[in-house]
CHARMM internal coordinates of N, CA and C (Angstrom, degrees):
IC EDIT
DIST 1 N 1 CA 1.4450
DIST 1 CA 1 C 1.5278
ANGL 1 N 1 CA 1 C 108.96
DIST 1 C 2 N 1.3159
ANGL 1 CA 1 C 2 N 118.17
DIHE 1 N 1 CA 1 C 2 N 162.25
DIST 2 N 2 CA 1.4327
ANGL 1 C 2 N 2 CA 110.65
DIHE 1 CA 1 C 2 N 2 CA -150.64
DIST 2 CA 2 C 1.8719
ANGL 2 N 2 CA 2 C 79.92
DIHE 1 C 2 N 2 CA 2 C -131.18
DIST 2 C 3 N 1.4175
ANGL 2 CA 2 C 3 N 102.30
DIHE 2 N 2 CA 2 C 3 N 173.29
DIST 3 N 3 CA 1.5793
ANGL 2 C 3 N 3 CA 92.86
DIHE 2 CA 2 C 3 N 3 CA 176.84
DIST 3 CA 3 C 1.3245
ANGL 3 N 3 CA 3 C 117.01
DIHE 2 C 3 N 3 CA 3 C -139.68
DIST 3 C 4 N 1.2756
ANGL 3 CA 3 C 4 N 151.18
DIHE 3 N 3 CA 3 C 4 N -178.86
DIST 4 N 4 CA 1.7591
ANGL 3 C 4 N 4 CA 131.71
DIHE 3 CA 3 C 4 N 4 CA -176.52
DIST 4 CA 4 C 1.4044
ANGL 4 N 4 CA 4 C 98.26
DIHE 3 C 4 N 4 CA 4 C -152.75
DIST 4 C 5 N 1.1321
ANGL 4 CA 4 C 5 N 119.85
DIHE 4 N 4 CA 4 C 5 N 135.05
DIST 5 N 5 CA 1.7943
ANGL 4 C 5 N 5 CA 145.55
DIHE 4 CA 4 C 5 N 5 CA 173.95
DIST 5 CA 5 C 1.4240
ANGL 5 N 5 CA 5 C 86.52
DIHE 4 C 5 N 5 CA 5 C -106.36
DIST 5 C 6 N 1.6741
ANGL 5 CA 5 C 6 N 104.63
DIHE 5 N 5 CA 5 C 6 N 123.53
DIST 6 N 6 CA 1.2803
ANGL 5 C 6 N 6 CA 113.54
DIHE 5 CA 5 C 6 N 6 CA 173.50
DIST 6 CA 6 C 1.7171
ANGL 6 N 6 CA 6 C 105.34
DIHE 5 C 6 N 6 CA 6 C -119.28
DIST 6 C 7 N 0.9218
ANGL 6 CA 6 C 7 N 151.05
DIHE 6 N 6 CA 6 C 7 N 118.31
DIST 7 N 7 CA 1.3818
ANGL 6 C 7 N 7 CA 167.93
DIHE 6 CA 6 C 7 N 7 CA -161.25
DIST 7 CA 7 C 1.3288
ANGL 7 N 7 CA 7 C 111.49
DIHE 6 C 7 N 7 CA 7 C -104.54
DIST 7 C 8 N 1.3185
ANGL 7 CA 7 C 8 N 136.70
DIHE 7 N 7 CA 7 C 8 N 90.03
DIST 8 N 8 CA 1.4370
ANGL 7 C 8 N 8 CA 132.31
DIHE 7 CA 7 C 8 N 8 CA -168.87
DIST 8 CA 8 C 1.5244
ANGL 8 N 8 CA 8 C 114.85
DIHE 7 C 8 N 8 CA 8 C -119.21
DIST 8 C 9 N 1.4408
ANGL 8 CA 8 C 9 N 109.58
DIHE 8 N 8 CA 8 C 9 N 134.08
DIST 9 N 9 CA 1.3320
ANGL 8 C 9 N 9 CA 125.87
DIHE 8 CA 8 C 9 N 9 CA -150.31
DIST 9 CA 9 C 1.6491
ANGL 9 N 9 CA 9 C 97.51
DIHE 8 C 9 N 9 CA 9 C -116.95
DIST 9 C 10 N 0.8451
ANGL 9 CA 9 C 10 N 133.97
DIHE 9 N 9 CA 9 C 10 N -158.79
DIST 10 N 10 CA 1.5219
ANGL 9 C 10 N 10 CA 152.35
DIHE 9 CA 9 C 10 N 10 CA 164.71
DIST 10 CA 10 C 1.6090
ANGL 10 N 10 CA 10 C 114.49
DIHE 9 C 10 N 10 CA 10 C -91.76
DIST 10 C 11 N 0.8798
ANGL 10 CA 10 C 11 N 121.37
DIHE 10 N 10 CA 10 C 11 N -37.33
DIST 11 N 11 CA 1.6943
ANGL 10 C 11 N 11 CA 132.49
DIHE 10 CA 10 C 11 N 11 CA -172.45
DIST 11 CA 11 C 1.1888
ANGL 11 N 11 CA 11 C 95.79
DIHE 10 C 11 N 11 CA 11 C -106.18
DIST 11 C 12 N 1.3650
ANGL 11 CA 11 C 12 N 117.08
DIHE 11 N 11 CA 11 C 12 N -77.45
DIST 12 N 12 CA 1.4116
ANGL 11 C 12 N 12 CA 125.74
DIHE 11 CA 11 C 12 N 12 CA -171.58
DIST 12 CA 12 C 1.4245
ANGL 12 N 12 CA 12 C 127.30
DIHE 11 C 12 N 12 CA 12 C -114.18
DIST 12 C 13 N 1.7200
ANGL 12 CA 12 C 13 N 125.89
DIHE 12 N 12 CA 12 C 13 N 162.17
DIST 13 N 13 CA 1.8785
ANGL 12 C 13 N 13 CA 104.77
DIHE 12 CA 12 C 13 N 13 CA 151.51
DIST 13 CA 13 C 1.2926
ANGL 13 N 13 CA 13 C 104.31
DIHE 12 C 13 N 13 CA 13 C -137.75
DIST 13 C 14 N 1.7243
ANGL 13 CA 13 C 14 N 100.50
DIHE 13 N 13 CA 13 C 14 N 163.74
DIST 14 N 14 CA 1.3270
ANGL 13 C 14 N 14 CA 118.07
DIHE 13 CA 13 C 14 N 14 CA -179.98
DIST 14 CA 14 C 1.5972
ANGL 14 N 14 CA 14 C 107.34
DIHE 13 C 14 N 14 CA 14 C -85.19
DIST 14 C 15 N 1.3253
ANGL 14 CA 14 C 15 N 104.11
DIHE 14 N 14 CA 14 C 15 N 142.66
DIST 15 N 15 CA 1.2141
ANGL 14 C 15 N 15 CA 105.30
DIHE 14 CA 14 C 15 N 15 CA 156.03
DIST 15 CA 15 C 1.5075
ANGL 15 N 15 CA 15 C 120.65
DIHE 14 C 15 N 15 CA 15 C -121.06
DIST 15 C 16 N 1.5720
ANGL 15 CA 15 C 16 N 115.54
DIHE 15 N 15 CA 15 C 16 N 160.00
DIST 16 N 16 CA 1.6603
ANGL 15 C 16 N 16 CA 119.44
DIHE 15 CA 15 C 16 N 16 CA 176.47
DIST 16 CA 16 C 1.1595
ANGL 16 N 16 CA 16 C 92.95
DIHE 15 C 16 N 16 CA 16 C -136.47
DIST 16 C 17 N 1.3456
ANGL 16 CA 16 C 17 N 120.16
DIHE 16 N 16 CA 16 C 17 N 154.12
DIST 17 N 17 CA 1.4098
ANGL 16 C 17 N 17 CA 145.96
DIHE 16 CA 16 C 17 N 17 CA -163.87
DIST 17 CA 17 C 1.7695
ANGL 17 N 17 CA 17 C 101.14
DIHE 16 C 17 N 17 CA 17 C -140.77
DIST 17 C 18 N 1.2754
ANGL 17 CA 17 C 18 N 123.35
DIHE 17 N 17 CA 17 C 18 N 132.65
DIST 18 N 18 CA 1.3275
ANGL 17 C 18 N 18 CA 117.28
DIHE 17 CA 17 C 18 N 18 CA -164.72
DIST 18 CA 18 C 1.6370
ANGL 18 N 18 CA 18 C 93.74
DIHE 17 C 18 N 18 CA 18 C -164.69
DIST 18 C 19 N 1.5190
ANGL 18 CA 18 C 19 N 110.93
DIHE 18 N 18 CA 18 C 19 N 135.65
DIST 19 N 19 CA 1.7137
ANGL 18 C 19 N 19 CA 108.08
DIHE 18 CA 18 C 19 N 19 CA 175.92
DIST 19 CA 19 C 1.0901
ANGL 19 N 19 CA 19 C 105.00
DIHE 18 C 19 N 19 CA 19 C -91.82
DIST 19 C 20 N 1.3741
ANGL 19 CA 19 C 20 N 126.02
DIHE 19 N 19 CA 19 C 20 N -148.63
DIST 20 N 20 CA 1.5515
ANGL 19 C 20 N 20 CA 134.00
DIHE 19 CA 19 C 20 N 20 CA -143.38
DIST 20 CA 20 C 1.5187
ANGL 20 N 20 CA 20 C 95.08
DIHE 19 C 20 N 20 CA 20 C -105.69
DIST 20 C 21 N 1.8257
ANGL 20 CA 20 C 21 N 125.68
DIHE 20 N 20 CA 20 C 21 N -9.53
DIST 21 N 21 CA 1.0883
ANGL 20 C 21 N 21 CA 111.53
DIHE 20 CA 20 C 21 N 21 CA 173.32
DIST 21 CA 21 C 1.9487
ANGL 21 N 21 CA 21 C 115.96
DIHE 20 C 21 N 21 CA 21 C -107.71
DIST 21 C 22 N 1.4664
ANGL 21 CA 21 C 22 N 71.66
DIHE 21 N 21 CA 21 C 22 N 20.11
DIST 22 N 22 CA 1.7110
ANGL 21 C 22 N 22 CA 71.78
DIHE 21 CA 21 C 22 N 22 CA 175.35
DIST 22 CA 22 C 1.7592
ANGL 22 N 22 CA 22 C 115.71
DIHE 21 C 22 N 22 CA 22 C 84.00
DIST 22 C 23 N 1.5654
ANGL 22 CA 22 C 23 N 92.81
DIHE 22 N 22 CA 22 C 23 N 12.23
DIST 23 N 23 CA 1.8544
ANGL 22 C 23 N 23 CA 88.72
DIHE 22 CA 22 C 23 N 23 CA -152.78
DIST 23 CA 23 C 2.0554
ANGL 23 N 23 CA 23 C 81.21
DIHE 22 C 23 N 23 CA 23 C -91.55
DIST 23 C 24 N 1.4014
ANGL 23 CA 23 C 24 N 122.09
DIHE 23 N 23 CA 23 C 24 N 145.42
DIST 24 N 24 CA 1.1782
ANGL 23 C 24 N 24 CA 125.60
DIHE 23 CA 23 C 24 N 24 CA -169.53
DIST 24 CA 24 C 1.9527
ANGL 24 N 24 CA 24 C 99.63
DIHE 23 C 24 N 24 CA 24 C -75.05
DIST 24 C 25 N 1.0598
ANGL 24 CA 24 C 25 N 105.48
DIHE 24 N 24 CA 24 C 25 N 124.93
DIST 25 N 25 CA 1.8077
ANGL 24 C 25 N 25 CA 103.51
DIHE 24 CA 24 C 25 N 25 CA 164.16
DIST 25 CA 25 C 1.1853
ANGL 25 N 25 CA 25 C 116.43
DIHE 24 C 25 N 25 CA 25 C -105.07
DIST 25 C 26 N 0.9680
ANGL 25 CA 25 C 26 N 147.09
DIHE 25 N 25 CA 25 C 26 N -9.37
DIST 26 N 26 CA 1.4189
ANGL 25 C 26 N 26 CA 153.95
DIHE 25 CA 25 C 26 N 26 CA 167.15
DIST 26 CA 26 C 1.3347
ANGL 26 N 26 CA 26 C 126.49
DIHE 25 C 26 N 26 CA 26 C -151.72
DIST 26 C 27 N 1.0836
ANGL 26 CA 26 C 27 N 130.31
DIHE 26 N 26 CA 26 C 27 N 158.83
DIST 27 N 27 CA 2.0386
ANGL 26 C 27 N 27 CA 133.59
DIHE 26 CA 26 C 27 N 27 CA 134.97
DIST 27 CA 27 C 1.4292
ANGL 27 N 27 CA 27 C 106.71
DIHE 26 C 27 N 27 CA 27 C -126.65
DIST 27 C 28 N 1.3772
ANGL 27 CA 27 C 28 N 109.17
DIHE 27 N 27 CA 27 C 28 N 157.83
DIST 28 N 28 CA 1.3987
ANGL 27 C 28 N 28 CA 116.05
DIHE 27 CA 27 C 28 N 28 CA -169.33
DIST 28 CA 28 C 1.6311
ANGL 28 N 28 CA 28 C 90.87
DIHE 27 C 28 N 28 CA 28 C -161.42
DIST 28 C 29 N 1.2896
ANGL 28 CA 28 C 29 N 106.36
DIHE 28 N 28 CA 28 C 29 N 144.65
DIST 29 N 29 CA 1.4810
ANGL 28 C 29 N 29 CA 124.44
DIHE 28 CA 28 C 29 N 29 CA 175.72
DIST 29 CA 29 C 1.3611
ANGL 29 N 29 CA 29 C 114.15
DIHE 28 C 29 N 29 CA 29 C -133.96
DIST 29 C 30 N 1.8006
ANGL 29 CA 29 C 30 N 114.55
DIHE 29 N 29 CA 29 C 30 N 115.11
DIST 30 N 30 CA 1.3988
ANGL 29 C 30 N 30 CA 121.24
DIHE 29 CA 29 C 30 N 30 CA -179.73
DIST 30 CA 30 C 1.3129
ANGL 30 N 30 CA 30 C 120.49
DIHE 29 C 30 N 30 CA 30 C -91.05
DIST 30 C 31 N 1.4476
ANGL 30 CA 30 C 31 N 136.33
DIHE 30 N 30 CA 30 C 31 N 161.71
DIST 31 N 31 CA 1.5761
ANGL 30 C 31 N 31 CA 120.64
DIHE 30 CA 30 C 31 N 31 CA 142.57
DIST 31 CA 31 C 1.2557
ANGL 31 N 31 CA 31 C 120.32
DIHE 30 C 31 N 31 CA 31 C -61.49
DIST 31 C 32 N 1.5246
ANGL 31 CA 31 C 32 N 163.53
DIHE 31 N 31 CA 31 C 32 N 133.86
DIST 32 N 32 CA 1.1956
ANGL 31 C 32 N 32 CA 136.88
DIHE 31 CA 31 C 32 N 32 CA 155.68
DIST 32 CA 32 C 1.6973
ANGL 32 N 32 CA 32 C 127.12
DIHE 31 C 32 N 32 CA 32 C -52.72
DIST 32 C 33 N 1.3808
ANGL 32 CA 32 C 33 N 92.44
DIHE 32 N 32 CA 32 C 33 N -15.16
DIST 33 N 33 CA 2.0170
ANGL 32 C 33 N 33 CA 77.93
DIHE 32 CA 32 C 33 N 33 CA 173.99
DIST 33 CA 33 C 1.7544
ANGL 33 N 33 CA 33 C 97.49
DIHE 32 C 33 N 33 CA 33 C -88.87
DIST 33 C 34 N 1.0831
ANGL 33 CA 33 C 34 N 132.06
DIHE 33 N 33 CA 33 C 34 N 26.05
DIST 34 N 34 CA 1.4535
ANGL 33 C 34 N 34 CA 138.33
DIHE 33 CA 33 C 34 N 34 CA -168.03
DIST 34 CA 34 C 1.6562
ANGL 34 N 34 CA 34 C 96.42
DIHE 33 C 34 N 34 CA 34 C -105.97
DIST 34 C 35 N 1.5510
ANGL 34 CA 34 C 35 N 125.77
DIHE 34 N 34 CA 34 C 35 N 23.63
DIST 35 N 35 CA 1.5122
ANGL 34 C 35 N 35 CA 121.20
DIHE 34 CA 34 C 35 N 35 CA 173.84
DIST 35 CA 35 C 2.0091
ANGL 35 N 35 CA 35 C 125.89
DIHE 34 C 35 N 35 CA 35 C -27.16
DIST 35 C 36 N 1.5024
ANGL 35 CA 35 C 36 N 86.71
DIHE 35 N 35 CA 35 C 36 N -49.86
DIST 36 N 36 CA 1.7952
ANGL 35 C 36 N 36 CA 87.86
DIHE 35 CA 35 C 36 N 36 CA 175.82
DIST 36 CA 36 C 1.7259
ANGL 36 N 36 CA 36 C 119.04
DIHE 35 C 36 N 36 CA 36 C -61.24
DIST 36 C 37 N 1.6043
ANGL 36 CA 36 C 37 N 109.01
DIHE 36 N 36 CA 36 C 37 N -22.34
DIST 37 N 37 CA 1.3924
ANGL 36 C 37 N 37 CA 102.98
DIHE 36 CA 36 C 37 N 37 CA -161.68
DIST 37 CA 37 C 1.5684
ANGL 37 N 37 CA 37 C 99.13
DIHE 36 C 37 N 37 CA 37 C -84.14
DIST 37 C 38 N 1.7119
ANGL 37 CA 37 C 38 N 111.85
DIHE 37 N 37 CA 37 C 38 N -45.64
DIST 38 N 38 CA 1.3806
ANGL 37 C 38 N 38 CA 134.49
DIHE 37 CA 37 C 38 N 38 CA 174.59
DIST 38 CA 38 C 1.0233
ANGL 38 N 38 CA 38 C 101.57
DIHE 37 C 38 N 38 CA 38 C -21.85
DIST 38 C 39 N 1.8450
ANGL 38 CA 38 C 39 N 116.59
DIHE 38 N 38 CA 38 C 39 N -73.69
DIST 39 N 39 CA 1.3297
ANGL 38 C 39 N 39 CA 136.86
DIHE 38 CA 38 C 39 N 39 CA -153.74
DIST 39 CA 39 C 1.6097
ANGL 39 N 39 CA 39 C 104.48
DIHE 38 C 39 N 39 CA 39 C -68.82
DIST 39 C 40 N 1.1993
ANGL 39 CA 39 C 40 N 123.69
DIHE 39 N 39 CA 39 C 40 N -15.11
DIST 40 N 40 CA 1.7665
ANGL 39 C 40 N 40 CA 122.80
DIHE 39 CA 39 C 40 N 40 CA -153.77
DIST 40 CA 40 C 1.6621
ANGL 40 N 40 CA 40 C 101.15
DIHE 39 C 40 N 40 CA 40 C -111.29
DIST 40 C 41 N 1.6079
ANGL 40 CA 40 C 41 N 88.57
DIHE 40 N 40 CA 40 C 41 N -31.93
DIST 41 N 41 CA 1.7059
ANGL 40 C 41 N 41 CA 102.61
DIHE 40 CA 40 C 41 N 41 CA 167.24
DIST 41 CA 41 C 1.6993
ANGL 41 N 41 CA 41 C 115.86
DIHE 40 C 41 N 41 CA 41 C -47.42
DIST 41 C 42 N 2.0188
ANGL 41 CA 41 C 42 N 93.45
DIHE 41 N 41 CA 41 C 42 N -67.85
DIST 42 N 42 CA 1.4077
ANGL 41 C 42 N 42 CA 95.05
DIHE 41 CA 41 C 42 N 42 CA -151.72
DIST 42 CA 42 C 2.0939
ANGL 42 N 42 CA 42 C 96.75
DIHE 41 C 42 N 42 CA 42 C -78.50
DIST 42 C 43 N 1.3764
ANGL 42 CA 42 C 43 N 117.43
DIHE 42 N 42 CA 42 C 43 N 15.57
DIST 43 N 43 CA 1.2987
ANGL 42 C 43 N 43 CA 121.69
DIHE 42 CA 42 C 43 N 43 CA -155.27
DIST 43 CA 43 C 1.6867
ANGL 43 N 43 CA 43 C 80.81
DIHE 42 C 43 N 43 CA 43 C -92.47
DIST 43 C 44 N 1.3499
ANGL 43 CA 43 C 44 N 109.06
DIHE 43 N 43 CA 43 C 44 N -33.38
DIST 44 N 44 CA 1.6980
ANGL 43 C 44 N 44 CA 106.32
DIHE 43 CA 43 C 44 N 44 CA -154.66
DIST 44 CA 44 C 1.4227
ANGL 44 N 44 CA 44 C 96.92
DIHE 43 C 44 N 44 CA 44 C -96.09
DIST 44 C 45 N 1.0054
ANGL 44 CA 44 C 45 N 128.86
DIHE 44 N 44 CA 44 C 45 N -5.61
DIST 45 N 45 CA 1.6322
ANGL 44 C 45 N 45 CA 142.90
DIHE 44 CA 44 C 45 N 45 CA -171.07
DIST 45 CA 45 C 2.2562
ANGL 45 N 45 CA 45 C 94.18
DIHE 44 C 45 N 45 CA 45 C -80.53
DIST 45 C 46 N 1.2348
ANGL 45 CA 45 C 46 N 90.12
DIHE 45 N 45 CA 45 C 46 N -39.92
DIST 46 N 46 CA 1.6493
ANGL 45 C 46 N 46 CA 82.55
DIHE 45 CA 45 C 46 N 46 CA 176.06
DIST 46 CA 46 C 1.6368
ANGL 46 N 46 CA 46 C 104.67
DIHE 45 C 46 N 46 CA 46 C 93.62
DIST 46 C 47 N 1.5778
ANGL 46 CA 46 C 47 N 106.30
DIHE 46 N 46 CA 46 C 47 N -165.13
DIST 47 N 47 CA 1.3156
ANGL 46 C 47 N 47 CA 103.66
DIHE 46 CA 46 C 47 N 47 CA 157.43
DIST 47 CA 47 C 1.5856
ANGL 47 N 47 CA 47 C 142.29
DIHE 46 C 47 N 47 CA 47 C -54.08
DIST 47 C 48 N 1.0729
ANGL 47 CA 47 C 48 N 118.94
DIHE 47 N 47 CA 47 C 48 N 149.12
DIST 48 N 48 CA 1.9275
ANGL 47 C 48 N 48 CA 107.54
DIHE 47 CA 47 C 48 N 48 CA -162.00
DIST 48 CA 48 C 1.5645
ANGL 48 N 48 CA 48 C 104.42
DIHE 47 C 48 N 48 CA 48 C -178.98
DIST 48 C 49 N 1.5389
ANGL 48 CA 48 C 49 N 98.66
DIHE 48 N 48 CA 48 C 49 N 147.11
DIST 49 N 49 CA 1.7390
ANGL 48 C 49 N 49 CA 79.38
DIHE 48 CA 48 C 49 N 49 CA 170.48
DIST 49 CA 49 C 1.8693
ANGL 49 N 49 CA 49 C 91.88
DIHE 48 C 49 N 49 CA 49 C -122.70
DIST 49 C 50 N 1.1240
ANGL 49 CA 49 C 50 N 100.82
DIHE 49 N 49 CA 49 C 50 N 142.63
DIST 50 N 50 CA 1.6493
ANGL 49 C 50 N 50 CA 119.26
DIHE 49 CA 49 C 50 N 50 CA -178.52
DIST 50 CA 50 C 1.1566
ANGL 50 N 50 CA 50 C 117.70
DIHE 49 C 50 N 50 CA 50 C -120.89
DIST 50 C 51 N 1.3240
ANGL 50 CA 50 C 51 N 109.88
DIHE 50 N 50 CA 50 C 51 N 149.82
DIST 51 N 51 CA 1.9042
ANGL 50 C 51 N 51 CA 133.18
DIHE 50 CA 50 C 51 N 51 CA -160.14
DIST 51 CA 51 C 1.3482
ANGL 51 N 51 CA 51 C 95.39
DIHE 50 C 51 N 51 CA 51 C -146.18
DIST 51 C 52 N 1.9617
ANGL 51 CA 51 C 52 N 99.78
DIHE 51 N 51 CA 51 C 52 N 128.68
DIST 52 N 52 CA 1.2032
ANGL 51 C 52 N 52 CA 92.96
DIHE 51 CA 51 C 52 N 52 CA -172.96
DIST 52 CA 52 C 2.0791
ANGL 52 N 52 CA 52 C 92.09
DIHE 51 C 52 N 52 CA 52 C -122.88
DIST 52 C 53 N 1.5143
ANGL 52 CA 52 C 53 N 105.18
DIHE 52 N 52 CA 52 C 53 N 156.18
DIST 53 N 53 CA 1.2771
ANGL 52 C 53 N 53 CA 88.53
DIHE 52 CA 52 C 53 N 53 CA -173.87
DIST 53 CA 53 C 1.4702
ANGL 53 N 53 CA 53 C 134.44
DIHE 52 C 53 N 53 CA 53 C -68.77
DIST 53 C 54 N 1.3192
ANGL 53 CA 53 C 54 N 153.36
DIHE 53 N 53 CA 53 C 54 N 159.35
DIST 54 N 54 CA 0.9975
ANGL 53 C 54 N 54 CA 154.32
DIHE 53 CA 53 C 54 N 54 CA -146.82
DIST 54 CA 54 C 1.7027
ANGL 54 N 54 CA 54 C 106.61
DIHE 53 C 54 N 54 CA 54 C -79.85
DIST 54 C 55 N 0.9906
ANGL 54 CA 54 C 55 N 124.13
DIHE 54 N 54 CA 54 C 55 N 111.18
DIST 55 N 55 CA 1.5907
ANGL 54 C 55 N 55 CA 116.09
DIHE 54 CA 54 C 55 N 55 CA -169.42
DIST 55 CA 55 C 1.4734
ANGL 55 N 55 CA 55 C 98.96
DIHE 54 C 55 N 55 CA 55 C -163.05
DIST 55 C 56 N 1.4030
ANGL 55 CA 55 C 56 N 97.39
DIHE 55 N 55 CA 55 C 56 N 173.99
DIST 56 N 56 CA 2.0860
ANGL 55 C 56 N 56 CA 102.13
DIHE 55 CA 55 C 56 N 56 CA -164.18
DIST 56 CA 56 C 1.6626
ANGL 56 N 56 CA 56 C 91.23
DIHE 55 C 56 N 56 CA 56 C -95.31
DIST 56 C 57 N 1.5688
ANGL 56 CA 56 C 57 N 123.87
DIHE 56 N 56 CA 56 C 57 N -24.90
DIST 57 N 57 CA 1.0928
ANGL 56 C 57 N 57 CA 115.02
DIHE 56 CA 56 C 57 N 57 CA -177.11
DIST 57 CA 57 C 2.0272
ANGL 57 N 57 CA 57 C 120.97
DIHE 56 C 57 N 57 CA 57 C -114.63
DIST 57 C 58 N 1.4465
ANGL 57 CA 57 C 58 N 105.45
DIHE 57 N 57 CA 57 C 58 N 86.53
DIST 58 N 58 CA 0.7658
ANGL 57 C 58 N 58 CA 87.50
DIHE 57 CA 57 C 58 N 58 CA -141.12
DIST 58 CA 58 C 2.0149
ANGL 58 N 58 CA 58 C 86.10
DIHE 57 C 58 N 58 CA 58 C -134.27
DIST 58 C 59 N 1.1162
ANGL 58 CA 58 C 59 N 110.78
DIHE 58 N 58 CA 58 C 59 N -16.82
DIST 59 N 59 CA 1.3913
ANGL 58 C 59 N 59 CA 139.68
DIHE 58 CA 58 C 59 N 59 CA 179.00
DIST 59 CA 59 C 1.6912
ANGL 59 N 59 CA 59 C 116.59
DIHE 58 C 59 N 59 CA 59 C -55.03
DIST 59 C 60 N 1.5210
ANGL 59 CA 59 C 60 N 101.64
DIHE 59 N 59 CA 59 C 60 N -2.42
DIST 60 N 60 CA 1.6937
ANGL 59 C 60 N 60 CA 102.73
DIHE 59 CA 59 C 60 N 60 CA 177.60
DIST 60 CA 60 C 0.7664
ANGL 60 N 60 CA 60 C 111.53
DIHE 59 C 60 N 60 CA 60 C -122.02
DIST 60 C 61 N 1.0717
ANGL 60 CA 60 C 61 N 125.71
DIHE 60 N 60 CA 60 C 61 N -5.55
DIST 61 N 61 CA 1.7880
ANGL 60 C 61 N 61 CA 141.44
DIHE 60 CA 60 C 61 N 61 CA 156.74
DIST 61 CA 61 C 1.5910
ANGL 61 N 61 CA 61 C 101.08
DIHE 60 C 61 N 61 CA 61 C -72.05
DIST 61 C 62 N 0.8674
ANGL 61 CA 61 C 62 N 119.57
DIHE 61 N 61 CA 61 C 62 N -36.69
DIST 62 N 62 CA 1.6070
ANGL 61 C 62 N 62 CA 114.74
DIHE 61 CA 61 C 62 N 62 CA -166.83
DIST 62 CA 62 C 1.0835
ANGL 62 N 62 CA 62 C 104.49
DIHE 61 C 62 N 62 CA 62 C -70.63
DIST 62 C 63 N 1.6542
ANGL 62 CA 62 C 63 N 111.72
DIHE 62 N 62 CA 62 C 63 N -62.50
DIST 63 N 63 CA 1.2577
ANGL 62 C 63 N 63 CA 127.17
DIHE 62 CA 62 C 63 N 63 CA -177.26
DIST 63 CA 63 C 1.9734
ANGL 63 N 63 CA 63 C 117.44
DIHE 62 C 63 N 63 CA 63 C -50.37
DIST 63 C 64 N 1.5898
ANGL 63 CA 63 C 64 N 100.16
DIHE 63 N 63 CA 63 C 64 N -28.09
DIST 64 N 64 CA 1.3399
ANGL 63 C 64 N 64 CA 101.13
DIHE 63 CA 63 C 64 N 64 CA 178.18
DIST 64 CA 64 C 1.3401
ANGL 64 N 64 CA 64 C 128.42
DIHE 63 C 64 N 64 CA 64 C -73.37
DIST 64 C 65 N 1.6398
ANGL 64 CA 64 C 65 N 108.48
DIHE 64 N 64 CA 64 C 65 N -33.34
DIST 65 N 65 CA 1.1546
ANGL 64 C 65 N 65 CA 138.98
DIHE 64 CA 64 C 65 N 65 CA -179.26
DIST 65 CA 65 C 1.5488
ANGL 65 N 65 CA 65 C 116.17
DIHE 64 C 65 N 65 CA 65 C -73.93
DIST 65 C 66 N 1.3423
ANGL 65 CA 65 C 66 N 134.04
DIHE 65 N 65 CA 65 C 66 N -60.19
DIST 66 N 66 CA 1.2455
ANGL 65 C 66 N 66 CA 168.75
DIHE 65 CA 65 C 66 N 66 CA -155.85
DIST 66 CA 66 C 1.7660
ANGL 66 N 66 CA 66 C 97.53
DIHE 65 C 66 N 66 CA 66 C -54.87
DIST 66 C 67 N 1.3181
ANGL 66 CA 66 C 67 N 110.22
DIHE 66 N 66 CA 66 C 67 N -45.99
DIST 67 N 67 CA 1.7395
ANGL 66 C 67 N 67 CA 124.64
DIHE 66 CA 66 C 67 N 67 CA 167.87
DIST 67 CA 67 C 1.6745
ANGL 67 N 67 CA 67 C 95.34
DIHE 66 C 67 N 67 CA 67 C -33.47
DIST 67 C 68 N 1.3073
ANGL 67 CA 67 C 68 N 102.33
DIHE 67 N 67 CA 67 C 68 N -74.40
DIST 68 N 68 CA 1.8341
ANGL 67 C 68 N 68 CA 105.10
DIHE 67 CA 67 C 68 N 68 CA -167.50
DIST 68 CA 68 C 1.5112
ANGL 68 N 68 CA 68 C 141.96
DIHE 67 C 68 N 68 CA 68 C -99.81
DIST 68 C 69 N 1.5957
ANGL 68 CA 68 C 69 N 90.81
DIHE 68 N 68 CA 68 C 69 N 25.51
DIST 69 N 69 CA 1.3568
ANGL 68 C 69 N 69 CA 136.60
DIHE 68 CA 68 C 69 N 69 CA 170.90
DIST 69 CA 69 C 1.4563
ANGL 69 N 69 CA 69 C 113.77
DIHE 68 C 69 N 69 CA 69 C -72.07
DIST 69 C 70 N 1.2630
ANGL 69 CA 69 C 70 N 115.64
DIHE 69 N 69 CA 69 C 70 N 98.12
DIST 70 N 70 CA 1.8539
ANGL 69 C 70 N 70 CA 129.60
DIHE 69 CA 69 C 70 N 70 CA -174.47
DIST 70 CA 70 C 1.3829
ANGL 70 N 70 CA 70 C 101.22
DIHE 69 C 70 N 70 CA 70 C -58.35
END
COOR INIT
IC SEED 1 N 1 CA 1 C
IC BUILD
């Protein structure tokens, strides 16, 4: 299983993608009004467990995500 650090900004967030040895497999940087790309991104990413950073706005990501969440 692979895992994702999601980094969320006001405009945009980063994401990192990293396997079980820590070795980096990706970064990717979205717009946040970019919902279809987000969603098609983390859809093709497969199984994963994701952490998103600690922030007050952070609840529309969840909600976006949460659909294709095993």
């Amino acid at each position: 299983m692979n895992f994702v650090g999601i980094d969320l900004h006001k405009k945009t967030i980063s994401v990192c993608v990293v396997d079980q040895a820590r070795n980096v497999l990706g970064r990717k940087r979205f717009d946040c009004k970019d919902t279809a790309t987000i969603l098609a991104y983390f859809r093709e990413l497969g199984l994963v467990r994701a952490v998103i950073e600690a922030t007050a706005s952070y609840m529309w990501l969840v909600q976006l995500l949460e659909p294709i969440a095993e």
